[in-house]
Structures are given as C-alpha cells and as structure tokens.
N, C-alpha and C positions, 0 to 999 in steps of 0.2 A: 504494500500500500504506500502510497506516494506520501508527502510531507503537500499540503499546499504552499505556496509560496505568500508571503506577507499580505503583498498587493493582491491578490487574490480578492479579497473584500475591502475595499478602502473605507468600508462605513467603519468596520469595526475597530480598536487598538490592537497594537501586539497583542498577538497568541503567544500563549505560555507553553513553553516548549513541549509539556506533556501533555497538551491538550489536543486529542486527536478530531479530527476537519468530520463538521457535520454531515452528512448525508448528501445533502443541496450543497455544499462545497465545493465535495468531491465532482458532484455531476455537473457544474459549471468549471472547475477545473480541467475535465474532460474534454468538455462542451469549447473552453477556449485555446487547446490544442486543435480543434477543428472536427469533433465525432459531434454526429449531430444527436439529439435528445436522450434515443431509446438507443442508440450506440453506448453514450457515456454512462446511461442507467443499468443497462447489463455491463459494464466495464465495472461502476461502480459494485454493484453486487456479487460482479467476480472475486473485485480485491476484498470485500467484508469476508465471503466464504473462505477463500484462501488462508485469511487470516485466522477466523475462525477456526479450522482444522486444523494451523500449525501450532492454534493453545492448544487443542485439545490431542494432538501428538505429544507436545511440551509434558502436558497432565500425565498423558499413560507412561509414558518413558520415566517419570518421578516416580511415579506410581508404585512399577515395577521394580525400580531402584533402588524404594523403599523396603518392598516385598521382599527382594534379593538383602539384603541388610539384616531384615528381621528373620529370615531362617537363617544367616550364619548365625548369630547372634544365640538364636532357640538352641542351634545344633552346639553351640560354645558350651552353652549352659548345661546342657544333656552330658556333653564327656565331661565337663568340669565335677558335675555330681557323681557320675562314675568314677571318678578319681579319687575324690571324698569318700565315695565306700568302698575303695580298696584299703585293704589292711596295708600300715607302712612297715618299714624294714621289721625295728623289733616287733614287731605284733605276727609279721610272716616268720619269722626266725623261732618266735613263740610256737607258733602254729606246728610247726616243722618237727621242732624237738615233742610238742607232745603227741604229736601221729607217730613219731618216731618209739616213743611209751609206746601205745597203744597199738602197733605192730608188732615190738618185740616180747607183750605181752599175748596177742592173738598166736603168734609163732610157737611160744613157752606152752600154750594151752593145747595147742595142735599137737606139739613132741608128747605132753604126759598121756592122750589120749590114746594117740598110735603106742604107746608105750605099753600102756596100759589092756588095750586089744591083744597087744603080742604078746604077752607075760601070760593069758589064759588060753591060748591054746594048746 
C-alpha cells in the first residue's frame, strides 16, 4: 500500500506519519496517476486485501512460533522432572549395595535348599 503524498489533500495539515490515507484518499491518489474511478476503486481494495493477509500471515507465523516455544518448553519440563526422580549417585550406590544383600542372601537360601534335597536321598 502506497504512502499518499502530503499535497495529496491540501485542505487538510500534515498527516502524522502513522496515520494510514483514508479510503477516498487512496482512490483519488489513484485516480491522479491517471486510473479512472472503478480502476482506482479495485486498485484500492487490492492494496487493503493485500495488506490485510500479510497481518494475518504476520499472526499465524507468531502464532506458530509461539506454539513451537511452548512445546520445547513442556518437553524441558517433562525431562527436567524425570531427572528429579532419578535417584542421584549415593542413593544409586545405596541401591546397589543393598540388591547386592538381597542376592547374596537369595543365593545363600538356594545352596541350603539344594543342600538340603541332597543330604535325603
């Protein structure tokens, strides 16, 4: 979409830089490159459409940009919690020495049993 130029409306004062050109602006902007009425009228409604779709690209592209964010983010959080419930060094070393009991105590139970079957026959 174009900018119109100052003189454009000489009734009105400077426009403020962000102040985008009214409708009838734009179609006598048009209209004084030389398109005549319902030329510069679909010209105009070109450039609003135009415009209009590159916000609403602008939008989805955040959108998704957001979206992409918020699952690393979820997924940070998920291993982080997993990490929280792993046992650390001493608590695994813990762990270790007492399975390490409780096999060489299953083992001890196995030998008097088989020992025990053989001595009666």
């Amino acid at each position: 979409m174009e900018r119109l130029p100052t003189e454009a409306n000489p009734n009105k004062k400077k426009k403020s830089s962000g102040r985008l050109p009214s409708p009838q602006e734009m179609v006598s902007h048009y209209e004084k490159q030389g398109m005549g009425t319902q030329q510069a009228s679909l010209k105009v409604i070109q450039d609003l459409q135009s415009a209009l779709f590159r916000m609403a690209a602008a939008n989805r592209s955040r959108k998704s940009a957001d979206s992409k964010l918020d699952a690393v983010q979820s997924r940070l959080l998920h291993l982080e919690m997993k990490i929280d419930s792993k046992p650390s060094y001493p608590q695994a070393l813990a762990l270790g020495v007492a399975s390490a009991g409780v096999w060489n105590a299953a083992v001890q139970l196995w030998c008097f049993v088989c020992r025990a079957t053989d001595s009666s026959s």
